[in-house]
C-alpha positions in Angstrom: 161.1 -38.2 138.7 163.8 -35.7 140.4 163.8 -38.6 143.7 164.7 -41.4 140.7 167.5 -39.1 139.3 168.9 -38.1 142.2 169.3 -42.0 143.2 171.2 -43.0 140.3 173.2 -40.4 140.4 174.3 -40.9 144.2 174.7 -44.2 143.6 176.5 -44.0 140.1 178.4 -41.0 142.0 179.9 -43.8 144.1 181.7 -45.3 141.0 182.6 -42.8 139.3 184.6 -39.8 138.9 182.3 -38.5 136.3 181.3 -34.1 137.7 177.1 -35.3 139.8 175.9 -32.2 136.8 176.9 -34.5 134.5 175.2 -37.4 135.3 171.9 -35.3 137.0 171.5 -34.4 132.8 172.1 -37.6 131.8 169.5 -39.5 133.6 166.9 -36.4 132.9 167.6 -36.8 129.2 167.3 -40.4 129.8 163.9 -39.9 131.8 162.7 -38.1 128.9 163.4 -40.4 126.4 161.1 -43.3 128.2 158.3 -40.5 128.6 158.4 -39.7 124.9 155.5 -37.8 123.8 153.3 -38.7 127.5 154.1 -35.3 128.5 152.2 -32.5 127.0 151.0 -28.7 127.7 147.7 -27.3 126.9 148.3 -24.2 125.4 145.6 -21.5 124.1 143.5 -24.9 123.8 146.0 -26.7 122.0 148.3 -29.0 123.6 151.6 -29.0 122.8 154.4 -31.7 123.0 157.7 -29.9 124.5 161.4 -30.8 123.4 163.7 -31.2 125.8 167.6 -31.0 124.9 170.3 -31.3 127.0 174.4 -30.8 126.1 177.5 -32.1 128.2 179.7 -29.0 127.6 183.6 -29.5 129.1 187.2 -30.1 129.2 188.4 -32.8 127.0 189.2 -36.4 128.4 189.4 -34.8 132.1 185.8 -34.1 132.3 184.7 -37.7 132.3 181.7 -36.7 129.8 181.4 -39.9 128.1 181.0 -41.7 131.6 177.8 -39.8 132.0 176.5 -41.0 128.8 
């Protein structure tokens, strides 16, 4: 999965001005949405279904967050 993010972001890198952090969350948050519950951890016997969350945190209008989006 990192080799598929790390295309789309050079290449959507090429485009944009938008900070490569940015758009590296993005397209993990995005990975994770297609995976949806297909990943899981077996804990004490149990498996478990981890969350993951991600937050673009920056300046507003120069930081190109919605671009990454």
């Amino acid at each position: 999965m990192g080799a598929f993010v790390e295309g789309w972001v050079r290449e959507f890198g090429k485009t944009s001005a938008t900070p490569v952090e940015f758009l590296r969350m993005s397209g993990y948050m995005a990975a994770a949405t297609c995976m949806g519950r297909g990943a899981r951890v077996l804990v004490n016997d149990r498996w478990v279904y981890p969350n993951l969350w991600g937050m673009l945190i920056g300046p507003s209008s120069f930081s190109y967050k919605s671009s990454a989006l």
